[in-house]
C-alpha positions as CSV (number, residue, x, y, z in Angstrom):
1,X,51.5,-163.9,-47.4
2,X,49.2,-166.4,-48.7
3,X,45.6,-167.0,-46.7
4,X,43.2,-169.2,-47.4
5,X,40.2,-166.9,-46.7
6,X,39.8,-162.9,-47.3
7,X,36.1,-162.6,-46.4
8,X,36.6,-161.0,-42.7
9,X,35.5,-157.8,-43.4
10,X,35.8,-156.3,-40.4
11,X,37.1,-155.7,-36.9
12,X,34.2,-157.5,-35.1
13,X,34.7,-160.5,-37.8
14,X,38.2,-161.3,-37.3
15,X,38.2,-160.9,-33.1
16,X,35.1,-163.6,-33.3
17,X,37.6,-166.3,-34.6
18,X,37.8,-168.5,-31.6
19,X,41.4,-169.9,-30.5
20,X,41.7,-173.9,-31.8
21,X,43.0,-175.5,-29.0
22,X,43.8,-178.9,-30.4
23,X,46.6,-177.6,-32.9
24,X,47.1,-175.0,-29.9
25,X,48.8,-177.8,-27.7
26,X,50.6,-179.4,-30.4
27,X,52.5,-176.2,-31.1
28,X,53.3,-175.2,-28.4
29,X,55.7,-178.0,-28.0
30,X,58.3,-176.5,-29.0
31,X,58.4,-173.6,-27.6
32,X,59.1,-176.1,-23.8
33,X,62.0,-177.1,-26.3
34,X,63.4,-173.4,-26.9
35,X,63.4,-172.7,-23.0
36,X,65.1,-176.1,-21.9
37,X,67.8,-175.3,-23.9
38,X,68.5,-171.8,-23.5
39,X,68.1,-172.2,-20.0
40,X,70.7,-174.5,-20.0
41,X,72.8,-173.2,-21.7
42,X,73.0,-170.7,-18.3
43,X,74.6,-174.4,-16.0
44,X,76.9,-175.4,-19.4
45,X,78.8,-171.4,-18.8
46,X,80.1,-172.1,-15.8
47,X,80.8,-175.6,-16.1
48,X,82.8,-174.5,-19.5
49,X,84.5,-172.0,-17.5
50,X,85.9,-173.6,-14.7
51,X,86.9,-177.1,-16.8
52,X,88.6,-175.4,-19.4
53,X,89.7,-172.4,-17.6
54,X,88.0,-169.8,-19.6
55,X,87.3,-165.8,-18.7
56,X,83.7,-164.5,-17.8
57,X,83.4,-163.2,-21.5
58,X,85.2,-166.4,-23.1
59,X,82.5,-168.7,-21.2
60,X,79.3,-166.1,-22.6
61,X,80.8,-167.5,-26.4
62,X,77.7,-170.1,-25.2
63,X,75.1,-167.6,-25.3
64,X,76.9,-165.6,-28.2
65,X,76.7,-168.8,-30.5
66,X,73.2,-170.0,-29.5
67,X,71.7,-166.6,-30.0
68,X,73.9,-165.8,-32.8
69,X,72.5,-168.4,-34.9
70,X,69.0,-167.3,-35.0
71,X,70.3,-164.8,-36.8
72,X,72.2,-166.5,-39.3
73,X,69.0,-168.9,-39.9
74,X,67.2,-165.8,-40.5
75,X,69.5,-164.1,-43.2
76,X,69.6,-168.0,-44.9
77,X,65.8,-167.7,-44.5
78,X,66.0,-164.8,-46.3
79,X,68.3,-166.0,-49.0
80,X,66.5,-169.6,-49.5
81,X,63.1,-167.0,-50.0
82,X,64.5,-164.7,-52.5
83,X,66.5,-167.2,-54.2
84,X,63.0,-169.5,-54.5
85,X,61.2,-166.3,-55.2
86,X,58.5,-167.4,-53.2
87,X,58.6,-167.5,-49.2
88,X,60.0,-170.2,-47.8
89,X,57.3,-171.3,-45.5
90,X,54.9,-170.7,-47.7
91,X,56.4,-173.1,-50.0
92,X,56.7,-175.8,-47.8
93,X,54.2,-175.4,-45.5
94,X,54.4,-173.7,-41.6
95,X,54.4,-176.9,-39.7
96,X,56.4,-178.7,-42.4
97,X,59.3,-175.8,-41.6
98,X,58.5,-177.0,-37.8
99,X,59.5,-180.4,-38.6
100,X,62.4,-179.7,-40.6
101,X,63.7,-177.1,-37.9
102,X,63.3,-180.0,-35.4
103,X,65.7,-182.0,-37.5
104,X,68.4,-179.7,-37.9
105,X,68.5,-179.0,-34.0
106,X,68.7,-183.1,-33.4
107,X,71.9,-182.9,-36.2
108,X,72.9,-179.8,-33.8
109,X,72.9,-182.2,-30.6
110,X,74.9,-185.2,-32.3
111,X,78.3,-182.7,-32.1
112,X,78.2,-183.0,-28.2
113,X,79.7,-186.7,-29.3
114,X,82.9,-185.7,-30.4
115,X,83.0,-182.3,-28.6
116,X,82.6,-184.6,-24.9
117,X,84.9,-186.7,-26.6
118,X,87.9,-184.1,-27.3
119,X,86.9,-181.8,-24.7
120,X,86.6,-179.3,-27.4
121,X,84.6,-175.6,-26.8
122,X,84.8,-174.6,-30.7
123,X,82.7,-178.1,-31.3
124,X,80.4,-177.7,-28.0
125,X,79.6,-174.2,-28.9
126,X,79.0,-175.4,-32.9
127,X,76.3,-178.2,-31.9
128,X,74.6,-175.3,-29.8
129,X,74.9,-173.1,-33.2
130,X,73.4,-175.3,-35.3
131,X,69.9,-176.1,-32.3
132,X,70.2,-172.3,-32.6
133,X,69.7,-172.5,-36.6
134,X,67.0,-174.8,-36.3
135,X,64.9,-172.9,-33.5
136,X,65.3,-170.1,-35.8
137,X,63.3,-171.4,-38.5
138,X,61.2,-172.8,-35.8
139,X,60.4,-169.7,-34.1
140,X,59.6,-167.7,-38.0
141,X,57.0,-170.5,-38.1
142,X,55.5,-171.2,-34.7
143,X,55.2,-167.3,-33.7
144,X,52.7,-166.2,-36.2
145,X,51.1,-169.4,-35.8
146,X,50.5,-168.7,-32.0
147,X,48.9,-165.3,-32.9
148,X,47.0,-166.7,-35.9
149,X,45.1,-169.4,-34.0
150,X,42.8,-167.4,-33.0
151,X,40.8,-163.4,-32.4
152,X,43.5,-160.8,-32.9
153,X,42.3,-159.5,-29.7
154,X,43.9,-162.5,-27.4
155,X,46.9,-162.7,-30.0
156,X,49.0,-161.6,-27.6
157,X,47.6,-163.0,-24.4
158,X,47.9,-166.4,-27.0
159,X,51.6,-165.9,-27.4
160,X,52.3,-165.5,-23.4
161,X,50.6,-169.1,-23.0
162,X,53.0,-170.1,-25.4
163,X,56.0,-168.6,-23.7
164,X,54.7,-170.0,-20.5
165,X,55.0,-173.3,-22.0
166,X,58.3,-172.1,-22.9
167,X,59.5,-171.4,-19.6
168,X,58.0,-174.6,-17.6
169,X,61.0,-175.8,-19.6
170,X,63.6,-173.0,-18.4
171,X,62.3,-174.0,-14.7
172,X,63.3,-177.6,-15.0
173,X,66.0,-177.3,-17.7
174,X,69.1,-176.2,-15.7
175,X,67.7,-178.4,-12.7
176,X,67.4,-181.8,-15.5
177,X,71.4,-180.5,-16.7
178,X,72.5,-179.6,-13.2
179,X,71.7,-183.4,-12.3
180,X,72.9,-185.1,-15.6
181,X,76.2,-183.0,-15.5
182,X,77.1,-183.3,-11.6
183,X,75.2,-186.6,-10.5
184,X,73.8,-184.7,-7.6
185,X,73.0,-181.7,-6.6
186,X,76.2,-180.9,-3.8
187,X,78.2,-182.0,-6.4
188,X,80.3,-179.1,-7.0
189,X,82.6,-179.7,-9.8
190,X,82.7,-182.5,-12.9
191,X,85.4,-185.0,-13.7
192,X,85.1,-185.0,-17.5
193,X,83.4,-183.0,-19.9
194,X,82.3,-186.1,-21.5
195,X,78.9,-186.4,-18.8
196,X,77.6,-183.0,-20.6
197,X,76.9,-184.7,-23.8
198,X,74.0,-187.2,-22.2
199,X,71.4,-184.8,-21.8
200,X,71.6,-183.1,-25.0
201,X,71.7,-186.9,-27.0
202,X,68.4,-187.5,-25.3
203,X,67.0,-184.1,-26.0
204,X,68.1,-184.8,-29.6
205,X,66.1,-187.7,-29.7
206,X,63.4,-186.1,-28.8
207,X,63.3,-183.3,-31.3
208,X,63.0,-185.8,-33.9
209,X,60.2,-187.5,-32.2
210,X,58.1,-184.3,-32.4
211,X,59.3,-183.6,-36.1
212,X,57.3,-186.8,-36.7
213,X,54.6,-185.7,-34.7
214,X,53.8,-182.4,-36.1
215,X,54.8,-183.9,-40.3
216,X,51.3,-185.8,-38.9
217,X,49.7,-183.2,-36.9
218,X,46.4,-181.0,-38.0
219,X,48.6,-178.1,-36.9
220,X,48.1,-175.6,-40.2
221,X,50.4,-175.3,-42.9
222,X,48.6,-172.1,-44.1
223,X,48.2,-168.8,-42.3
224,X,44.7,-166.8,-41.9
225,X,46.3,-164.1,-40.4
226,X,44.5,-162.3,-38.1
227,X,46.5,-159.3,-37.8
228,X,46.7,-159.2,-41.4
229,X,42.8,-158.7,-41.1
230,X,43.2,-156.4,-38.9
231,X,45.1,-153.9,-40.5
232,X,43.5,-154.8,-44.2
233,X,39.9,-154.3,-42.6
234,X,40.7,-150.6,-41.9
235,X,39.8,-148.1,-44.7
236,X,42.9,-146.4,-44.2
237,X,45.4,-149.1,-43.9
238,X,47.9,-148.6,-47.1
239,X,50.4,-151.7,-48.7
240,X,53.6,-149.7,-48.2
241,X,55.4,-152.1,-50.7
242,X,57.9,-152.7,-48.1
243,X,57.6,-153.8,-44.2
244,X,60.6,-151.6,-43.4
245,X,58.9,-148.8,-44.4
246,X,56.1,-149.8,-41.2
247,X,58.2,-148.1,-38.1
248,X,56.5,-150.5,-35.7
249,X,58.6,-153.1,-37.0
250,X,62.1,-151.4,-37.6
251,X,62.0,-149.8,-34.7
252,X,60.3,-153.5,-33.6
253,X,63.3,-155.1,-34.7
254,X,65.5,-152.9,-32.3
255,X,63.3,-154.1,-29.2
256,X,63.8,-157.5,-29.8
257,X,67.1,-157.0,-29.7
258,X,67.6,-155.4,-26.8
259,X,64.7,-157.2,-25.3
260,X,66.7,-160.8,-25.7
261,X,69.7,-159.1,-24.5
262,X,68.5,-158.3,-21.4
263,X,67.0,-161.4,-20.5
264,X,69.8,-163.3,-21.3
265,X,72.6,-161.5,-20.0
266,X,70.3,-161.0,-16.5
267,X,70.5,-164.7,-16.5
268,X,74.1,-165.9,-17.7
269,X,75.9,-163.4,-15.1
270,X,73.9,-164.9,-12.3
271,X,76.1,-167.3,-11.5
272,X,79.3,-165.3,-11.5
273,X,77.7,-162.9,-9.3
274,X,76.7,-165.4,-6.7
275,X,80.1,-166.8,-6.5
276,X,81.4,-163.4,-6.1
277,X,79.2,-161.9,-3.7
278,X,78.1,-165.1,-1.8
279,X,80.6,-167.2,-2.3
280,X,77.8,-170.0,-4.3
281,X,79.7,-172.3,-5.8
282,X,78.6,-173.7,-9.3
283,X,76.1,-176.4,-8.6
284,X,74.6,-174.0,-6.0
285,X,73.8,-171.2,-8.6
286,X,71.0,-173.7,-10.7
287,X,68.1,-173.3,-8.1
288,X,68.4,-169.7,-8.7
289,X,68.7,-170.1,-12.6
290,X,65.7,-172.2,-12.7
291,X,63.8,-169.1,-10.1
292,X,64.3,-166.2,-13.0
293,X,63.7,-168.5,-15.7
294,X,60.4,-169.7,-13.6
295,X,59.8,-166.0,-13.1
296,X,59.5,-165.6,-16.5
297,X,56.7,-168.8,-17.1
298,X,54.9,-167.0,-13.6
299,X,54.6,-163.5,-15.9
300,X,53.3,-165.5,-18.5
301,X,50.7,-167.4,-16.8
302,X,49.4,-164.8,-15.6
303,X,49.3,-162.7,-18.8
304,X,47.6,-165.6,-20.7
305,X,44.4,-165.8,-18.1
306,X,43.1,-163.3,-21.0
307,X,43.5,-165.7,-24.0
308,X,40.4,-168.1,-21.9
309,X,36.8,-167.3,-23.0
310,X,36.2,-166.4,-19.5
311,X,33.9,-163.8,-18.0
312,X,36.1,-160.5,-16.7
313,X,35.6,-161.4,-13.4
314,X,37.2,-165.1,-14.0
315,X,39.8,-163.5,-15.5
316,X,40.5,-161.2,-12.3
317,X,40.7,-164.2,-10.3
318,X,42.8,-166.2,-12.6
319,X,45.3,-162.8,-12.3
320,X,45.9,-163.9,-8.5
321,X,46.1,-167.6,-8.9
322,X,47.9,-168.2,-11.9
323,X,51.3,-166.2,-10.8
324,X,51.2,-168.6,-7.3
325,X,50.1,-171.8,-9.5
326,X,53.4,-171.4,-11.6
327,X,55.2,-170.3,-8.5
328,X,54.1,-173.5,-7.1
329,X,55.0,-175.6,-10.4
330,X,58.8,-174.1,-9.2
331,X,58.7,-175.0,-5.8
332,X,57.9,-178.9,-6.3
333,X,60.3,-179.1,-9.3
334,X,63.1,-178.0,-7.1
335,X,61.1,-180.1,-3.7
336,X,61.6,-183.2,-5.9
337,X,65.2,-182.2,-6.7
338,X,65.8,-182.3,-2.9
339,X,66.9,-178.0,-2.7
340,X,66.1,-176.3,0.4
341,X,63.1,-174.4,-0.4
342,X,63.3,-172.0,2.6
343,X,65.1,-169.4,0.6
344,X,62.5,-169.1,-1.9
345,X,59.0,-168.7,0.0
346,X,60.5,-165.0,0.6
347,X,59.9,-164.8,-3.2
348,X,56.1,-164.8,-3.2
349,X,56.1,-161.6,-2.1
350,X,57.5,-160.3,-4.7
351,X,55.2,-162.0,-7.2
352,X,52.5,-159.1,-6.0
353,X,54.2,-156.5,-8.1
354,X,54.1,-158.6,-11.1
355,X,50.3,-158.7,-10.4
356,X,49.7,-155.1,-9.8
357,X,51.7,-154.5,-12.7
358,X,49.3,-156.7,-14.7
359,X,46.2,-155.2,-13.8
360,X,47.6,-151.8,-14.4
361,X,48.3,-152.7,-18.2
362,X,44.7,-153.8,-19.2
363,X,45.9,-156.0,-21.5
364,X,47.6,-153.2,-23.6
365,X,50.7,-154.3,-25.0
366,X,52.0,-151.4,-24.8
367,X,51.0,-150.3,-22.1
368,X,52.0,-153.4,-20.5
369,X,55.5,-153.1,-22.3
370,X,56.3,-149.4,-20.2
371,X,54.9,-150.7,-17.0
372,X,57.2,-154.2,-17.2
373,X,60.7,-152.3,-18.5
374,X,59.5,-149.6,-15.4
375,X,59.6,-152.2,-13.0
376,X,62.5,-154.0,-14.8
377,X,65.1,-151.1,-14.4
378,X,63.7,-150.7,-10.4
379,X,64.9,-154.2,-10.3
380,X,68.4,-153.5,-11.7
381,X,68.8,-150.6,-9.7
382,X,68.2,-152.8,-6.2
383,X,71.1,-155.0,-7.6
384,X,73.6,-152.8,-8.3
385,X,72.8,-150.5,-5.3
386,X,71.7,-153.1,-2.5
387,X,74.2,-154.0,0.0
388,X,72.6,-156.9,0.9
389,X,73.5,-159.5,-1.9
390,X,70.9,-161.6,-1.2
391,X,68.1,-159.6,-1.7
392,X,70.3,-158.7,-5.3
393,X,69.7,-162.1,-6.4
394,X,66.2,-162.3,-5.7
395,X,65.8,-158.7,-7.6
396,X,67.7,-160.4,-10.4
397,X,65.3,-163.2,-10.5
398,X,62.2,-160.6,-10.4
399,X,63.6,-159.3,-14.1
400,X,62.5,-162.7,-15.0
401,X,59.3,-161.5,-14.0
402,X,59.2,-158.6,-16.2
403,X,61.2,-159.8,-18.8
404,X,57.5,-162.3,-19.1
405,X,55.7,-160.7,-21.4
406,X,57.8,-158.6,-22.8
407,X,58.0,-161.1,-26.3
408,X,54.4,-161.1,-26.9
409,X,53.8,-157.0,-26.4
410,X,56.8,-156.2,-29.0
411,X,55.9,-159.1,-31.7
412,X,52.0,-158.2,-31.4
413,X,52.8,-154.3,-31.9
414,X,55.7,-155.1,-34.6
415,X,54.0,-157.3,-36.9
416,X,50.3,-154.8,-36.0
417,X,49.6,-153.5,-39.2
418,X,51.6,-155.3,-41.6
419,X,49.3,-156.8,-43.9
420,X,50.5,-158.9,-46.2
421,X,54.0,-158.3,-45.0
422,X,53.3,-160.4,-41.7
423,X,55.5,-163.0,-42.3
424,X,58.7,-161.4,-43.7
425,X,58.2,-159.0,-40.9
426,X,58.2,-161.6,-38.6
427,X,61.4,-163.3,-39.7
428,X,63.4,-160.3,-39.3
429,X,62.1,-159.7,-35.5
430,X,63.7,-163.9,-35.3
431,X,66.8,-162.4,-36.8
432,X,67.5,-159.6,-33.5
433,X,67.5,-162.6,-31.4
434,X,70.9,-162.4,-31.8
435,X,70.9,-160.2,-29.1
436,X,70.7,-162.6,-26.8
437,X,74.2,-163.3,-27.8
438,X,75.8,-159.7,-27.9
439,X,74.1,-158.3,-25.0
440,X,75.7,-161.1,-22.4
441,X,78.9,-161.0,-24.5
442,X,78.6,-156.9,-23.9
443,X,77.9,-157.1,-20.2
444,X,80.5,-160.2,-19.5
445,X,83.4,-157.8,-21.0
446,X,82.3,-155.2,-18.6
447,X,82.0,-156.8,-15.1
448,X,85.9,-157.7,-15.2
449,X,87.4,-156.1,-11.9
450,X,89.1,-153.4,-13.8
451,X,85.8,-152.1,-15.7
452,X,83.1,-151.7,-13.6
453,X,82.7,-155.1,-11.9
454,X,79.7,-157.7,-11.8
455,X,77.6,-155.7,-9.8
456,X,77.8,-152.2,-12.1
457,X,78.0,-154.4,-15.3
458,X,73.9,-154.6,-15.3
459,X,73.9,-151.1,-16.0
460,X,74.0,-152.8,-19.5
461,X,70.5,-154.3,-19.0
462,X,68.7,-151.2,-17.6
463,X,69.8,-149.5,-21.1
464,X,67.9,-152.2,-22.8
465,X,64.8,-151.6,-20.6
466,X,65.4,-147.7,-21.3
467,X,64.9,-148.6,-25.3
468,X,61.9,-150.9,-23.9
469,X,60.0,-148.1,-22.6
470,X,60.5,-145.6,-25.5
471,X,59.4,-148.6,-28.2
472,X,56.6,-148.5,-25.7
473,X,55.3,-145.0,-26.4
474,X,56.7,-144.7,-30.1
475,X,54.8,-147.8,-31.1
476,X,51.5,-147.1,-30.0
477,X,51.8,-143.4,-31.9
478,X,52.8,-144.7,-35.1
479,X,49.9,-147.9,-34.7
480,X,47.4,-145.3,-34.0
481,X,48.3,-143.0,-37.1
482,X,47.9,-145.8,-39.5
483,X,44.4,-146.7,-37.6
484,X,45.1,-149.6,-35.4
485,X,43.7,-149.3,-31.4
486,X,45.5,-151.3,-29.0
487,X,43.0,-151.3,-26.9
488,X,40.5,-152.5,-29.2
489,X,43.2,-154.8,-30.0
490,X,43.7,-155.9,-26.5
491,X,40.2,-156.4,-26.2
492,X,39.3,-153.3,-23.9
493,X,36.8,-151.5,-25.3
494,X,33.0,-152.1,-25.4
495,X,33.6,-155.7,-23.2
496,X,35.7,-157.5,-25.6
497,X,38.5,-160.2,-24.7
C-alpha cells in the first residue's frame, strides 16, 4: 500500500492523528446508501414471493444475488489488480473507485425498467447484482478510509459511526419501499410489479449525484494508514510476504462471513415468521424490518460516542443517550409514517442490555465481539424457545442490536497488523460478504415445514455467533503474539481514547 508519509515512529504518534471530520461526512454517504438498499431488499422478498408465487428459498435468490455480488466485485478486483500489476485503487485513486462504484450501482438500478416491465425475477434480481458489484468496490475503498481518517485508537469506534450512518438508512429504507411499492401502509398486496421499479430509478439518480460529488470532494485518494503504523511501529512486527499468512485475517475472512450471514438471514426470515406465527400480513412486517435494522444504527451510536474527543465521563453519558437518541430517530420515522407506535415503547427496555454490554467491552473489539455474539445467541434462543411469538420478534429485532458492532470489531482486528498488506486484506474481508447471500439462502431451505420449520431454522444464526465468539478469543491471541494490544488499541490504557 502506497502512503504518503512514513515518519510516525511510534504508537503515541500515530494515535495523536486527530479524525478529519469534513471528508469524514462526505464519506460516509455511502455507507446511508448500502443500508437503504439492503434493507430493502428485506420488503422486495416478500413482495417477489407472493406476486410471482415463489418458495421461501426461491424469494432469498434477492439476498443471494445482492450479497453474492460483493463477491464477484471482489475476485474482478482482484483480477483488474493483478492484471494492472499495481492495485486497483491505488491506481486510480480511493475516492475516484467511490465514484466509479456509484456509477455502476446507478447502471445496476436502470434494469428495474425492463424487469417492472416483463415482470421478470432473473432481471430484478440482475439490477440488484450489479448495485451489489458496485458497493463492492465501494466498500474496498470507503472501509479503510473510515479507519484511516484518524488515531488507530478510535478506528473502530470511527467505523461504527459510519455504520450508524449506514443503518439510519436501513430504518427508513423498507419504510420509503413499503410506501412506494403499496401506496400506503394497510395496503396489503400490489397490482403490478411495475410500482417497484420507482424507488430504485430515483435511488439511481442519486448515486450518480454523489459520484459527482465525491470526483470533487477533498475526500483522500491516498491512504496514511494508521493501522499500517501501527503494526510497522512495533520492533517485532515482520512483512510476512503474504496477508494469508496473518491468521487474524483468514480466520478474519471466515467472521465476516458468517457475521453477514447472520444479520441478513435474522432479517429476511422476519417476515415469513410473522405471517406464520402472527398471522402479519406483508405490509405489516416493514415496521418490524425497519426496528432490527434501526437496532443495528442504536448499537452503533452508541459504540461511536468513543470516536468524539470527549472527556471519559462525556463519553459515559453519551453511552446512555445515544442508544435512546437513535431509538428515538426510529420512533418518529415510523410516527410520520402513520404506524402505531404502542408496540415498540416495550422495546426500550431492551436497549439496556445493549448498554451494559457496551460498558462491559471497554472499547475492546474483541472483547466487545464475545460479549455481542453472547448476547446474540441468548437472543436466538428466546425465539426458537418462547411461546409467546411476540416477544420472538422483538428478540429477533434485539440481534440487530448485537449484530451493531460486530463489522467494525472483526475489520479492525483483521486488517490489525497487516502492514503494507492493508488493502488487499481488506478486499478479501469485502469478498465474504457473500455470506449475506448463503447464510439466508441456507436458513430459507431449512425453515420449510418438513425440515425444521421457521422457528428452529435460526438455529442457523446461533452457529454463526458460535464462530463469532471463538474469532473473538483466537484473534486477540494471535494480535498479541505478533505485539499488537487491543487495549492500547482501543484506547484503554494510560487514559487514551
Amino acid at each position: 500500500m502506497q502512503t504518503a508519509q512514513k515518519d510516525l515512529s511510534s504508537i503515541e504518534g500515530v494515535t495523536s492523528q486527530k479524525t478529519r471530520w469534513g471528508q469524514f461526512a462526505t464519506l460516509i454517504s455511502v455507507f446511508f446508501f448500502w443500508g437503504f438498499v439492503a434493507a430493502s431488499n428485506d420488503v422486495l422478498i416478500p413482495v417477489f414471493k407472493e406476486k410471482l408465487q415463489l418458495s421461501q428459498v426461491q424469494a432469498q435468490m434477492v439476498s443471494f444475488a445482492f450479497y453474492v455480488a460483493y463477491s464477484v466485485g471482489s475476485i474482478l478486483y482482484f483480477i483488474i489488480s493483478k492484471a494492472m500489476g499495481q492495485d486497483l485503487l491505488n491506481r486510480i485513486g480511493y475516492k475516484n473507485g467511490i465514484s466509479v462504484g456509484l456509477i455502476i450501482s446507478a447502471i445496476g438500478t436502470l434494469l428495474f425498467i425492463p424487469a417492472a416491465s416483463s415482470e421478470s425475477f432473473l432481471l430484478f434480481i440482475s439490477g440488484l447484482f450489479v448495485i451489489g458489484l458496485g458497493f463492492s468496490l465501494q466498500q474496498t475503498a470507503a472501509n479503510p478510509l473510515a479507519i484511516n481518517m484518524g488515531s488507530a485508537s478510535t478506528g473502530s469506534q470511527r467505523l461504527s459511526m459510519a455504520g450508524g450512518i449506514n443503518n439510519l438508512g436501513t430504518t427508513i429504507g423498507p419504510l420509503i419501499v413499503n410506501l412506494a411499492i403499496f401506496g400506503s401502509v394497510s395496503a396489503i398486496a400490489v397490482s403490478s410489479l411495475s410500482v417497484v421499479k420507482t424507488p430504485y430509478l430515483v435511488l439511481g439518480a442519486a448515486f450518480l449525484v454523489v459520484a459527482a460529488i465525491f470526483y470533487f470532494s477533498s475526500v483522500p485518494n491516498k491512504l496514511v494508514s494508521n493501522t499500517e503504523e501501527l503494526a510497522e511501529s512495533k520492533s517485532n512486527w515482520v512483512d510476512r510476504g503474504s496477508p494469508f499468512k496473518y491468521p487474524q485475517l483468514v480466520l478474519g475472512m471466515i467472521a465476516i462471513f458468517v457475521y453477514v450471514g447472520v444479520e441478513v438471514s435474522t432479517a429476511a426470515n422476519l417476515p415469513e415468521f410473522m405471517k406464520q406465527k402472527l398471522g402479519t400480513p406483508t405490509s405489516g412486517s416493514a415496521p418490524y424490518i425497519s426496528l432490527f435494522w434501526a437496532s443495528l444504527m442504536i448499537g452503533r451510536w452508541t459504540s461511536s460516542a468513543g470516536a468524539f474527543g470527549f472527556s471519559e465521563g462525556t463519553k459515559k453519558v453519551l453511552q446512555f443517550l445515544m442508544p435512546y437518541l437513535a431509538f428515538g430517530v426510529f420512533l418518529l420515522v415510523n410516527a410520520i409514517a402513520k404506524h402505531d407506535l404502542e408496540d415498540f415503547y416495550v422495546y426500550a427496555l431492551v436497549i439496556i442490555a445493549l448498554i451494559i454490554a457496551t460498558l462491559l467491552s471497554k472499547g475492546n473489539p474483541a472483547r466487545q465481539l464475545l460479549i455481542f455474539s453472547a448476547c446474540g445467541i441468548i437472543a436466538l434462543l428466546v425465539v426458537m424457545f418462547s411461546p409467546n411469538h411476540q416477544i420472538s420478534v422483538y428478540a429477533i429485532c434485539s440481534v440487530g442490536l448485537f449484530c451493531s458492532t460486530l463489522w467494525p470489531c472483526i475489520f479492525t482486528l483483521s486488517i490489525s497488523g497487516l502492514g503494507k498488506h492493508t488493502s488487499e486484506g481488506s478486499n478479501f474481508l469485502i469478498f465474504m460478504i457473500c455470506g449475506g447471500g448463503l447464510v439466508s439462502l441456507l436458513q430459507g431451505y431449512l425453515s420449510a415445514d418438513h425440515l425444521l420449520g421457521i422457528s428452529m431454522s435460526y438455529v442457523v444464526g446461533i452457529g454463526c455467533f458460535l464462530y463469532l465468539a471463538y474469532y473473538a478469543v483466537r484473534s486477540k491471541a494471535e494480535l498479541k503474539n505478533q505485539g499488537i494490544d487491543l487495549d492500547e488499541l482501543a484506547g484503554t490504557k494510560g487514559g487514551g481514547h
